[in-house]
C-alpha positions as CSV (number, residue, x, y, z in Angstrom):
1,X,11.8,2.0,-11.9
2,X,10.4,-1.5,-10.6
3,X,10.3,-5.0,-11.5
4,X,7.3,-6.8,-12.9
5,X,7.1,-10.8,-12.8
6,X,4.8,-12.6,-15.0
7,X,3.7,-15.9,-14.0
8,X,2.8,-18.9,-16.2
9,X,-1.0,-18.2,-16.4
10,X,-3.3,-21.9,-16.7
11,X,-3.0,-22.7,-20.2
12,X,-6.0,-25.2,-20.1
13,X,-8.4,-27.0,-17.8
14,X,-6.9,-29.3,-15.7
15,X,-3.5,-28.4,-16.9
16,X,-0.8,-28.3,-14.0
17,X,2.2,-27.7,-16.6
18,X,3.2,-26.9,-19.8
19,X,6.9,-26.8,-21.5
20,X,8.7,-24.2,-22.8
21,X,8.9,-24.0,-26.7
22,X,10.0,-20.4,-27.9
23,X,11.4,-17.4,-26.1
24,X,9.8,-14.5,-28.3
25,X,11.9,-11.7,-26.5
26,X,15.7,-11.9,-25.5
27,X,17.2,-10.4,-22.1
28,X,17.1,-7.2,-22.7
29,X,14.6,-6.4,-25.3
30,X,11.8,-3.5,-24.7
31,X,9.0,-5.3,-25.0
32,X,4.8,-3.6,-25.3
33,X,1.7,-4.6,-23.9
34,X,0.3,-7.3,-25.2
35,X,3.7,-8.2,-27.4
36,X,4.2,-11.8,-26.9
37,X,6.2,-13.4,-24.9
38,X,7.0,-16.5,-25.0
39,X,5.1,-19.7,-26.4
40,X,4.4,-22.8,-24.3
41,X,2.8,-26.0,-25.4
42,X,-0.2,-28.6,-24.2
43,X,-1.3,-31.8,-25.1
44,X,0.0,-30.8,-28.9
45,X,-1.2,-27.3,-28.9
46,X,0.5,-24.2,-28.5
47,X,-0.2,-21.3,-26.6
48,X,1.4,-17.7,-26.5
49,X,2.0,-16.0,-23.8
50,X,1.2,-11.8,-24.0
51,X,2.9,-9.1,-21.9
52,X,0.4,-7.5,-19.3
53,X,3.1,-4.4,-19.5
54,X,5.7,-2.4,-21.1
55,X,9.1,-3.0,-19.8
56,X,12.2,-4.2,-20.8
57,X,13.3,-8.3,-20.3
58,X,15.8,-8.7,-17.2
59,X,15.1,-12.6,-16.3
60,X,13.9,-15.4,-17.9
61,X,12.2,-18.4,-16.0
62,X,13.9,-21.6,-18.1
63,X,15.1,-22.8,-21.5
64,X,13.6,-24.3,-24.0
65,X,12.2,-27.4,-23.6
66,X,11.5,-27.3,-19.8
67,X,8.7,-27.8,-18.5
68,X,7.5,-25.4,-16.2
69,X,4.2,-25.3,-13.4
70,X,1.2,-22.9,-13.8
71,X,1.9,-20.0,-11.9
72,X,5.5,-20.3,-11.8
73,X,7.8,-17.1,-12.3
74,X,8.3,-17.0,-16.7
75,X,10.0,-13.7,-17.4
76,X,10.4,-10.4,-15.4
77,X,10.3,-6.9,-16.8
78,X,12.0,-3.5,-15.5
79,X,9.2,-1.3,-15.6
80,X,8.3,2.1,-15.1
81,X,6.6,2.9,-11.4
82,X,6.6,0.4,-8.7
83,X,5.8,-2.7,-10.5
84,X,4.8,-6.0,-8.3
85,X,8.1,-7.1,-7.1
86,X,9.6,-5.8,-4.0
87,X,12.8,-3.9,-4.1
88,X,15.9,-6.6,-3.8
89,X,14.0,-9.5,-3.8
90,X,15.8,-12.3,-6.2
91,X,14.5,-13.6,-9.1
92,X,14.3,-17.2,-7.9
93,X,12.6,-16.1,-5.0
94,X,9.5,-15.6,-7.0
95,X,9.4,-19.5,-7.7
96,X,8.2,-19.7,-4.2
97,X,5.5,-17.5,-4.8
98,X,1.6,-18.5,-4.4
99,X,0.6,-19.0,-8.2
100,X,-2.0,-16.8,-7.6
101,X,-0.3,-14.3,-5.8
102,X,0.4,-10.5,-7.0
103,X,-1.0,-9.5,-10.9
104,X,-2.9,-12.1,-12.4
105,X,-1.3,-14.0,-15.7
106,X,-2.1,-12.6,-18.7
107,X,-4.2,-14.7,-20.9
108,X,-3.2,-16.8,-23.2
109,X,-3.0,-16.4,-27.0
110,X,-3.5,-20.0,-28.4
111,X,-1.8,-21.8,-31.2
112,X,-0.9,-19.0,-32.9
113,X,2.5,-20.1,-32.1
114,X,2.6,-23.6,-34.1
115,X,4.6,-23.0,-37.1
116,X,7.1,-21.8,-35.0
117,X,7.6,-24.5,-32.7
118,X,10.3,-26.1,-34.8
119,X,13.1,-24.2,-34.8
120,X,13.5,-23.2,-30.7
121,X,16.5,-21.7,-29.8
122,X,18.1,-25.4,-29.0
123,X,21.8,-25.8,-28.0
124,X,23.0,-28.4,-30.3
125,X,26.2,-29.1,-29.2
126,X,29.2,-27.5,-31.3
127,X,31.0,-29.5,-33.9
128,X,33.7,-31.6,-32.5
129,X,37.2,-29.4,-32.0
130,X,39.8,-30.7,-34.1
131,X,42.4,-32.7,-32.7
132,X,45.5,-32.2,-31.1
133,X,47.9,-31.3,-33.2
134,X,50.3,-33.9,-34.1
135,X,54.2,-32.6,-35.3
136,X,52.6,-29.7,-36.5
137,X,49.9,-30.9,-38.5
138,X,45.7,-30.7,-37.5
139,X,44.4,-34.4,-37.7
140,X,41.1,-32.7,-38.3
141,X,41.9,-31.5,-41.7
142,X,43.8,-34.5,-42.9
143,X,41.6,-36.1,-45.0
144,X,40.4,-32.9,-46.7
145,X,41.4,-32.8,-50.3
146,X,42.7,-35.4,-52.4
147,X,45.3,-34.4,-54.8
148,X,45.1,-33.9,-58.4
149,X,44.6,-37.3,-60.3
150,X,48.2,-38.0,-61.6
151,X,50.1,-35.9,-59.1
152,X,52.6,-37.9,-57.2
153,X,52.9,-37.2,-53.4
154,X,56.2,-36.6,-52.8
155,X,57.2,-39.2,-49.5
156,X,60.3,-41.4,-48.4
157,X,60.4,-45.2,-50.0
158,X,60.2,-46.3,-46.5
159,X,57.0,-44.0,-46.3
160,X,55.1,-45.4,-49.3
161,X,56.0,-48.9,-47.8
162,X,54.0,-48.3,-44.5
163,X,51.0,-46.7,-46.5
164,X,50.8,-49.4,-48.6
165,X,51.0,-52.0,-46.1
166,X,48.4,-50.0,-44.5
167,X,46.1,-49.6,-47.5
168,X,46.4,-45.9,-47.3
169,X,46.5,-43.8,-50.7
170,X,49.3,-41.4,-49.9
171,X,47.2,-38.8,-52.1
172,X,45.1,-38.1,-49.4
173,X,47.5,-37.6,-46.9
174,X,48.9,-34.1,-46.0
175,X,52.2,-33.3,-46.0
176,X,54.3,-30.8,-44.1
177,X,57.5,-31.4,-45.4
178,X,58.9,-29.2,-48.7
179,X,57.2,-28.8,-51.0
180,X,54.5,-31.0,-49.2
181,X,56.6,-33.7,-48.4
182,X,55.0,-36.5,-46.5
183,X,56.7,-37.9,-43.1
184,X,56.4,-41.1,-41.0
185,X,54.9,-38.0,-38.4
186,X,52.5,-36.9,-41.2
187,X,51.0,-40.8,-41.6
188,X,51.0,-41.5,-38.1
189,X,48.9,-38.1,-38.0
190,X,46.9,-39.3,-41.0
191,X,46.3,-43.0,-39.1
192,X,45.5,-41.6,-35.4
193,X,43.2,-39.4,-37.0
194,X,41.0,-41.8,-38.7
195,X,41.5,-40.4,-42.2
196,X,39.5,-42.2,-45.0
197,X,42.5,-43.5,-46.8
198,X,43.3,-46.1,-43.8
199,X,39.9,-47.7,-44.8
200,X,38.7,-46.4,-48.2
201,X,41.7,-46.9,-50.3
202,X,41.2,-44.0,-52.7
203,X,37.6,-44.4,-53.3
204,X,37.0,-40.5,-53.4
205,X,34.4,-40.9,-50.6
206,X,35.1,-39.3,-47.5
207,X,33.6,-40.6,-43.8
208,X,31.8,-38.1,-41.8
209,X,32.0,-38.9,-38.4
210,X,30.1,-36.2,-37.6
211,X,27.3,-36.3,-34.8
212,X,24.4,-33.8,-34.7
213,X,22.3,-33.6,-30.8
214,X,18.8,-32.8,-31.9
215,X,16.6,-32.0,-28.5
216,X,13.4,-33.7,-28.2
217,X,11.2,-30.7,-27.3
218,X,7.8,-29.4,-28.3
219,X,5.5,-31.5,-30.4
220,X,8.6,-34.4,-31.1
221,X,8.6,-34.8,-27.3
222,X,4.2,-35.0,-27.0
223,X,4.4,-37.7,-30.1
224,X,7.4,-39.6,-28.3
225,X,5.6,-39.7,-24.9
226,X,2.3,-40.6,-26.3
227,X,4.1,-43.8,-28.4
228,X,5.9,-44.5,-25.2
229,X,2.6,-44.6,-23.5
230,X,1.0,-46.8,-25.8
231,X,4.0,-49.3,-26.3
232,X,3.8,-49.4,-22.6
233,X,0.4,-49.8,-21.7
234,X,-1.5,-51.6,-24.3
235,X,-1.4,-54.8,-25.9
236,X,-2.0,-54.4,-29.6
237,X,-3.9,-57.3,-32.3
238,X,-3.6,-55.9,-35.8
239,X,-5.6,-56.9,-38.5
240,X,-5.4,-56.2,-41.7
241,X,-8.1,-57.4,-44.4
242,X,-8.1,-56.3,-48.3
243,X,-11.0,-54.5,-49.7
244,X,-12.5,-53.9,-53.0
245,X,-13.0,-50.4,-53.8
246,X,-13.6,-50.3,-56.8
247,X,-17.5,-49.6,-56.2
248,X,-16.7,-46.8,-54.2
249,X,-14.3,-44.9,-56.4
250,X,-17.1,-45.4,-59.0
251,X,-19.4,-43.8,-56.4
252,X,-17.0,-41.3,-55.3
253,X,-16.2,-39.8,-59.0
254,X,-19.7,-39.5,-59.7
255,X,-20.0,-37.3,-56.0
256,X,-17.3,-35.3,-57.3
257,X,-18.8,-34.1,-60.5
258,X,-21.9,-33.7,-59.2
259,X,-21.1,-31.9,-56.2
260,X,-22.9,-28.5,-55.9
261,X,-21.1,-25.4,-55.4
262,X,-18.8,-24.8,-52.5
263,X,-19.2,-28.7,-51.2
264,X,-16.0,-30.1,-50.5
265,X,-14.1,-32.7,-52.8
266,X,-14.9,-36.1,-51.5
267,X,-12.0,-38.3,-50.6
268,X,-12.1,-42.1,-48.8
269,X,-12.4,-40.7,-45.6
270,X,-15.6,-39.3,-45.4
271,X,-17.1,-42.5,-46.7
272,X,-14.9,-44.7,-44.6
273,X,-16.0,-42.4,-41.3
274,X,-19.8,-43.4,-41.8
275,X,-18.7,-46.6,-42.3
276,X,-17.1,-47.1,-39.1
277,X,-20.1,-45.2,-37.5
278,X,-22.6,-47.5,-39.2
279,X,-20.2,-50.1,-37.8
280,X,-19.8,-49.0,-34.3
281,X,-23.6,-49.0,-33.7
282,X,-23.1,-52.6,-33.8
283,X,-20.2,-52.8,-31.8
284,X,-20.2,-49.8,-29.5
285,X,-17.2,-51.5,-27.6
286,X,-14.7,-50.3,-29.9
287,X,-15.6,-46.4,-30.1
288,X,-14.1,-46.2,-26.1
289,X,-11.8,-45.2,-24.1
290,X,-9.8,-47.4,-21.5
291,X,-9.2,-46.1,-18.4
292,X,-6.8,-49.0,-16.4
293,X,-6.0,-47.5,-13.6
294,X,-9.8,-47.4,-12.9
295,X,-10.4,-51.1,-15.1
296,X,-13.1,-49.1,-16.7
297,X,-13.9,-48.8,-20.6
298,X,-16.0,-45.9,-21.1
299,X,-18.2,-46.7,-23.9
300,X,-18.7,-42.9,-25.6
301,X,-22.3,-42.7,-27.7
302,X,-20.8,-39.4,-29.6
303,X,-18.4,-40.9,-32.1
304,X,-15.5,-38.9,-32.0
305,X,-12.8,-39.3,-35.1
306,X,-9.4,-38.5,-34.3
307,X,-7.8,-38.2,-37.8
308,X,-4.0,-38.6,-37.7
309,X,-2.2,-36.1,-39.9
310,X,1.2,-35.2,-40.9
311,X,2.1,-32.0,-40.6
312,X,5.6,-29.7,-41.0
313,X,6.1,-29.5,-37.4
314,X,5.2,-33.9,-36.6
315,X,2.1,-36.4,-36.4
316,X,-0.8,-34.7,-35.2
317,X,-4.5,-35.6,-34.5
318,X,-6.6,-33.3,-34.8
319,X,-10.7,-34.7,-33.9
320,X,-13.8,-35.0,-35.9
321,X,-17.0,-34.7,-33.0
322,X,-19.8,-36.5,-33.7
323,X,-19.0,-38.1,-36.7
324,X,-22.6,-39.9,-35.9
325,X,-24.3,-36.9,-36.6
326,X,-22.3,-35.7,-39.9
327,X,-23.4,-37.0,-43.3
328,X,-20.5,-37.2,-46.2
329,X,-20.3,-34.0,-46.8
330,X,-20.2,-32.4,-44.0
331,X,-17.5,-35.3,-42.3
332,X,-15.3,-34.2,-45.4
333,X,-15.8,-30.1,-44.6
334,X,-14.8,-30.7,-41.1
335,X,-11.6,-33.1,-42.1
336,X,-10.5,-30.2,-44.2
337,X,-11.1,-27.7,-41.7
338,X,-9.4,-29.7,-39.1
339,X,-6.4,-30.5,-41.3
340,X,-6.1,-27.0,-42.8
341,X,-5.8,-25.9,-39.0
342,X,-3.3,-29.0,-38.0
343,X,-1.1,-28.1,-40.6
344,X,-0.9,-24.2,-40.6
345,X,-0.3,-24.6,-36.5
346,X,-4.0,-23.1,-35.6
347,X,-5.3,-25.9,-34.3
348,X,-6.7,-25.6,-30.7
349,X,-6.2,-27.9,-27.4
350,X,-10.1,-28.7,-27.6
351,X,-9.8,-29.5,-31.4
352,X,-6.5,-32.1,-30.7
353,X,-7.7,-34.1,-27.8
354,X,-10.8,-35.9,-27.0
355,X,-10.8,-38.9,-30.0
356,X,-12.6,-41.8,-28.9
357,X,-11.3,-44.1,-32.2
358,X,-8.9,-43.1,-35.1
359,X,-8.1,-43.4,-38.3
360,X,-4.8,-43.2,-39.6
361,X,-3.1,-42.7,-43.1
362,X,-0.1,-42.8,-44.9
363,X,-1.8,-41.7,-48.0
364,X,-0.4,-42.5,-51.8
365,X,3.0,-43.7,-50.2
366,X,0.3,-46.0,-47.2
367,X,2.3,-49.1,-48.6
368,X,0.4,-52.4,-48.1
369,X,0.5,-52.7,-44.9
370,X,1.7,-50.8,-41.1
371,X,1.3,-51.9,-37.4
372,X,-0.8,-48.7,-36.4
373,X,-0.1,-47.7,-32.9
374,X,-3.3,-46.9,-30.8
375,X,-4.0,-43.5,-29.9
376,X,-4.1,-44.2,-26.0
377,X,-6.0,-44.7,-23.9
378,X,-8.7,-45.6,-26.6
379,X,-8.9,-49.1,-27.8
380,X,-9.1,-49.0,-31.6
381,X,-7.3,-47.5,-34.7
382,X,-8.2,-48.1,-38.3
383,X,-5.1,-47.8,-41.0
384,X,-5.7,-47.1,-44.6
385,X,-3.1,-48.5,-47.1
386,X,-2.3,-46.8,-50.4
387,X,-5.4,-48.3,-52.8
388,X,-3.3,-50.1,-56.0
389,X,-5.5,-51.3,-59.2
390,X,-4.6,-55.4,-59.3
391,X,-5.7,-58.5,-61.3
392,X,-8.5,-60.4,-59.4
393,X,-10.2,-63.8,-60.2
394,X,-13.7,-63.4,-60.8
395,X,-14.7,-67.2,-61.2
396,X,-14.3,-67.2,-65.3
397,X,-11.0,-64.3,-65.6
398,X,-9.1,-61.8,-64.4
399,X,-10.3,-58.5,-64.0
400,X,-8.6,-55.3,-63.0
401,X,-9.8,-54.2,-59.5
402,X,-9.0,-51.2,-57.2
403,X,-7.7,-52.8,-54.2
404,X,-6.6,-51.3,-50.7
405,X,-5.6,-53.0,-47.3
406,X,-7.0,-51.8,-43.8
407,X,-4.4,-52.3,-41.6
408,X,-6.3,-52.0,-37.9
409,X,-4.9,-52.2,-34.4
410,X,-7.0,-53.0,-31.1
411,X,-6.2,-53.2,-27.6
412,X,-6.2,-56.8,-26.6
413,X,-7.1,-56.5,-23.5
414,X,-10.4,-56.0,-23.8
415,X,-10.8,-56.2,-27.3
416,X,-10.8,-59.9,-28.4
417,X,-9.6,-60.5,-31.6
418,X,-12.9,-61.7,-32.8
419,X,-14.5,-58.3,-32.1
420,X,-11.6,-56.9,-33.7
421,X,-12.4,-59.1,-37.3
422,X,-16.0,-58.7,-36.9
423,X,-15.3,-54.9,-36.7
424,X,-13.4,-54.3,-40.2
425,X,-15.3,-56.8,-41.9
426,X,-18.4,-55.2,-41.3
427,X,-16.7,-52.2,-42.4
428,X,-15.4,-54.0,-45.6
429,X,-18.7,-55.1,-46.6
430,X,-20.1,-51.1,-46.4
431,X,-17.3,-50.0,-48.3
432,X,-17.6,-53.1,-50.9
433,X,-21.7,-51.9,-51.3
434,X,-21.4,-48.5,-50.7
435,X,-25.0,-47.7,-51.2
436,X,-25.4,-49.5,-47.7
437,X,-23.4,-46.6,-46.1
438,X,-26.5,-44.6,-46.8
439,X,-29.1,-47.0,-45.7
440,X,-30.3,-45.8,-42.4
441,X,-31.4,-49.1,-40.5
């Protein structure tokens, strides 16, 4: 018998690291060739990590939620014949192997993982341990259950005098005298242990104190450092300008029923992507990334959608390329695609990174108006705000109009917040005329 050691293969080009989101196999466990491993994530994606052998799990190279280099030790098998570790050396001595060293990583699986990713084998940290007794009696469990309206706690005169000085419905207090007979021990008890009747006098409500560790790991911790990134680096305007759709819905419907078979259902997006590409021919400043270390805005002439999505497992953006060269139906295909693949955990690295602007959406719950955070490092996002049918003044009456807000952030820096309003109003005069979408100029 031998030992076999697997090595974190590269995941992704340029990619010196990934963290640790799922063990698939326990110490222990026979595993088979080309059974998976363990899954490790990337810039949002997930990838899964085969066995190159048969051989049963004797070491694993971290927890969950570390983050470990390419070509680090990740798990080591006992296997039949020699294997590729020599006889006694120590686990942790493989960390100081060359990555490259020995039998090549097996290659990655990707995403194929994703709908997994939220429920890693996490150590939340136990419920608290009850108390220390006090004269017998577990100050945990004292405020557990009330008596039975009408029943009269059985306690000392001197003892209802304390609880009612102290507000505390003797109902709720345990006793551990006959018969459940309540003592000066068994209200101290009640008082050192917090028990609701000290501060909810009866109420029937019962305070939970307890507290619930949730790790930040996997996608949680990409979205957190990515917001932490933007807070930190950019300077945000936001904008946000009302818009008359009502032309647009009108043009939209009659899309929809006329669609020919197997065309996608139109929503805003589609429309509101041409729009910004129409717009962005203008202003080719705003479809760019910012690169400050280097004070460099790269100006990209592909326009590249990043369209933020909720999905079961946390905000996700997955990327619409060349939105420039897509008309309406086939922006609207690839949103579904893309969303379809965000949401069921099969989206790829390539398909959740390269965004050069973005458009964000709360949906039918988009409220009036949100602060949208920039996707960094580009230097634009546009937010669409749930669309509401109100009164508007026409010059002569009111008349019922479909209305939604674009709320739209920009990086101040070097984005000036006249750009920034010439930007979205250019875009609210193509949604406003939507046949002007379609005009090539």
């Amino acid at each position: 018998m031998g030992e076999h050691v697997i090595k974190l293969p590269d995941v992704g080009e340029g990619v010196a690291e990934a963290e640790l989101v799922e063990w698939m196999v326990d110490i222990g466990a026979n595993v088979r060739e080309d059974e998976v491993l363990a899954a490790v994530m990337t810039d949002k994606a997930t990838v899964e990590i085969p066995s190159p052998v048969e051989g049963k799990v004797i070491w694993q190279g971290g927890k969950v939620g570390e983050i470990l280099s390419v070509g680090s030790p990740l798990i080591r098998l006992e296997v039949d014949g020699a294997g590729n570790v020599k006889p006694g050396e120590a686990p942790e001595a493989a960390k100081d192997e060359a990555p490259k060293s020995e039998s090549k990583g097996p290659e990655p699986k990707e995403a194929k993982a994703q709908p997994k990713e939220e429920k890693p084998k996490a150590e939340p940290k136990p419920a608290p341990k009850p108390a220390p007794k006090a004269n017998g009696v577990a100050s945990g469990a004292l405020a557990a259950v009330p008596r039975k309206e009408g029943e009269k706690p059985l306690a000392s005169p001197a003892v209802r005098k304390r609880a009612a000085e102290a507000g505390i419905d003797l109902r709720r207090v345990p006793g551990t005298g006959p018969a459940g007979r309540i003592s000066h021990e068994d209200l101290d008890a009640f008082i050192a242990s917090g028990g609701e009747g000290a501060v909810g006098r009866g109420a029937g409500y019962v305070r939970n104190t307890s507290v619930t560790d949730v790790p930040v790991i996997g996608l949680r911790r990409k979205i957190a450092q990515q917001m932490e990134a933007a807070n930190a680096r950019i300077v945000p305007i936001t904008y946000v300008d009302e818009i008359d759709m009502t032309a647009l819905e009108d043009l939209r419907k009659e899309l929809n029923d006329t669609r020919k078979e197997g065309r996608p259902k139109l929503t805003i997006l589609p429309f509101l992507m041409r729009a910004m590409v129409k717009a962005i021919s203008e202003q080719p400043h705003l479809n760019a990334i910012f690169d400050d270390e280097a004070g460099v805005v790269r100006q990209h002439g592909g326009v590249h959608i990043g369209i933020a999505a909720q999905t079961p497992n946390g905000l996700m953006v997955p990327v619409v390329r060349h939105a420039e060269a897509r008309d309406i139906w086939e922006c609207a295909e690839e949103v579904g695609r893309l969303s379809d693949a965000a949401k069921s955990g099969k989206a790829s690295r390539d398909e959740l990174s390269g965004s050069t602007i973005t458009i964000t959406s709360l949906g039918a719950i988009g409220g009036i108006v949100t602060t949208p955070v920039i996707n960094h490092p580009e230097v634009a996002i546009v937010g669409v705000n749930k669309m509401q049918t109100l009164p508007r003044w026409n010059g002569s009456e009111f008349v019922p109009r479909k209305i939604m807000n674009l709320s739209s952030s920009f990086d101040h820096r070097v984005i000036d917040g006249w750009d920034a309003a010439v930007f979205i109003q250019r875009i609210k005069a193509l949604i406003e005329n939507p046949a002007m979408i379609f005009i090539e100029s």
